[in-house]
N, C-alpha and C positions, 0 to 999 in steps of 0.2 A: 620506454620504447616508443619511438614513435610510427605512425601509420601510415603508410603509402595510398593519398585519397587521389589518386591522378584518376580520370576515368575508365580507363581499363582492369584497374584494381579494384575499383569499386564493382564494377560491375561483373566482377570472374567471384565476388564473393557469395552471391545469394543466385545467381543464377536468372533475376529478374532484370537486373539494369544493366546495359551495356551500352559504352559508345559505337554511335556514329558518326561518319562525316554529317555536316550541318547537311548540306545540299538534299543527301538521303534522307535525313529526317524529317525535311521540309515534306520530300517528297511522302511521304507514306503518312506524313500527319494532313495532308491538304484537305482530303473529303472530308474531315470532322473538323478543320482547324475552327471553322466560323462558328460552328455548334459544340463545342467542349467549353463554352463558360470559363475561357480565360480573363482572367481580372484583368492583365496589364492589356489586351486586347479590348475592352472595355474601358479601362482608365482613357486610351489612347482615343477611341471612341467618341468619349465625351469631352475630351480637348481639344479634337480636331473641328468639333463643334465651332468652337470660339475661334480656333486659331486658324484656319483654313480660310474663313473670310476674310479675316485680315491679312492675311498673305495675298489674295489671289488681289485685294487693292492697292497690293504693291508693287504690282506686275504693269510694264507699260500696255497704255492702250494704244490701239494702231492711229497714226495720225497719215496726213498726206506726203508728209519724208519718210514714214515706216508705214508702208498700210496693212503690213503682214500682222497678222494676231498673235498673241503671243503663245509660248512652247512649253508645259509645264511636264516634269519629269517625276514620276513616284518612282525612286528608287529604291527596290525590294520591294514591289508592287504586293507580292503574294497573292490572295484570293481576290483583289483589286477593289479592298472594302473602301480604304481612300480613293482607289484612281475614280469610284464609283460618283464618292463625297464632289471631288474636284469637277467632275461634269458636270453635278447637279450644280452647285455653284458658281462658275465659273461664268465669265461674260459668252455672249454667243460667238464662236469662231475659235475660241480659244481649243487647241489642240493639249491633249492628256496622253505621254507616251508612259505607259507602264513595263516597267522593267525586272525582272529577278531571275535569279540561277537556276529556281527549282521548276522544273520543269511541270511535276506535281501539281502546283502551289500557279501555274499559268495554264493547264490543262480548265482549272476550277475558273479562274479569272476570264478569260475564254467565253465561258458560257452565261457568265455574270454579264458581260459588255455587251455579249448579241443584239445587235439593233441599235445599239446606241454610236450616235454617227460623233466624232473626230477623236474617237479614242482607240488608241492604237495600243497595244503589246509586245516585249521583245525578251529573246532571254540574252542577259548579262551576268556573268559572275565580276564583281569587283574584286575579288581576290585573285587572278587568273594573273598570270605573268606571262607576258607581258601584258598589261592591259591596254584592250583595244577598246575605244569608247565607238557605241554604236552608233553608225553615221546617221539616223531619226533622232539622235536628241541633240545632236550639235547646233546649236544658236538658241540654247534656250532659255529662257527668261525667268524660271525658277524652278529649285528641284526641291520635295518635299521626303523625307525618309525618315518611316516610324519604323521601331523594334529590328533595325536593323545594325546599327551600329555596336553593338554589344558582340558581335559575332564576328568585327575585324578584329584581330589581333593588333597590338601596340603597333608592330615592328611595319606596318605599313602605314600608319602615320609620322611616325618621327625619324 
């Protein structure tokens, strides 16, 4: 016999686990997401380390035919632990738009950036049909998105 492990079933068995939509989840894990000792939160953490500056020297710098700086995107920003990373590193002028669904998870981010000048916030869901892309990140020069792609289903890539 086999067993029906979809989420709904799993979680009508014990009374402990049940799904939700992602969005929700974000939302209600936001106040502790930074503080629960997630490893892959940590993995990402200490790679963003290496890999954030090598990214951000790949980004054009402004010259006198482009003098604009350039526009860097954390998509699924969440508690805006990278869009925080991207400021600190970033050359001076370089604008940081942070982006996510959960409103939760930008409530936290919010109060993380207070004070800190050209980093901006927005909510986007990528999954939303039709997708409207928000007019702050168009022309932008690179987008960086951790632990987010796990959470698109196939059928909107292929």
């Amino acid at each position: 016999m086999t067993q029906d492990h979809s989420p709904t079933k799993l979680g009508s068995k014990n009374g402990r686990v049940q799904y939700m939509e992602t969005i929700d989840a974000y939302d209600k894990w936001a106040t502790v997401y930074d503080k629960d000792n997630n490893f892959l939160q940590a993995l990402d953490s200490l790679e963003m380390q290496t890999l954030l500056p090598y990214f951000l020297d790949l980004l054009p710098l402004p010259t006198s035919s482009f003098p604009d700086h350039p526009k860097v995107i954390d998509l699924g920003c969440g508690t805006a632990r990278n869009t925080l990373l991207l400021a600190q590193l970033a050359s001076p002028g370089t604008e940081i738009i942070g982006l996510d669904a959960s409103s939760g998870m930008l409530a936290v981010a919010r109060e993380a950036i207070q004070g800190i000048p050209r980093v901006s916030l927005g909510m986007f869901d990528l999954l939303q049909e039709p997708m409207t892309v928000p007019g702050e990140s168009v022309g932008a020069a690179g987008v960086i998105s951790t632990l987010v792609l796990e959470h698109v289903p196939l059928r909107r890539f292929f």
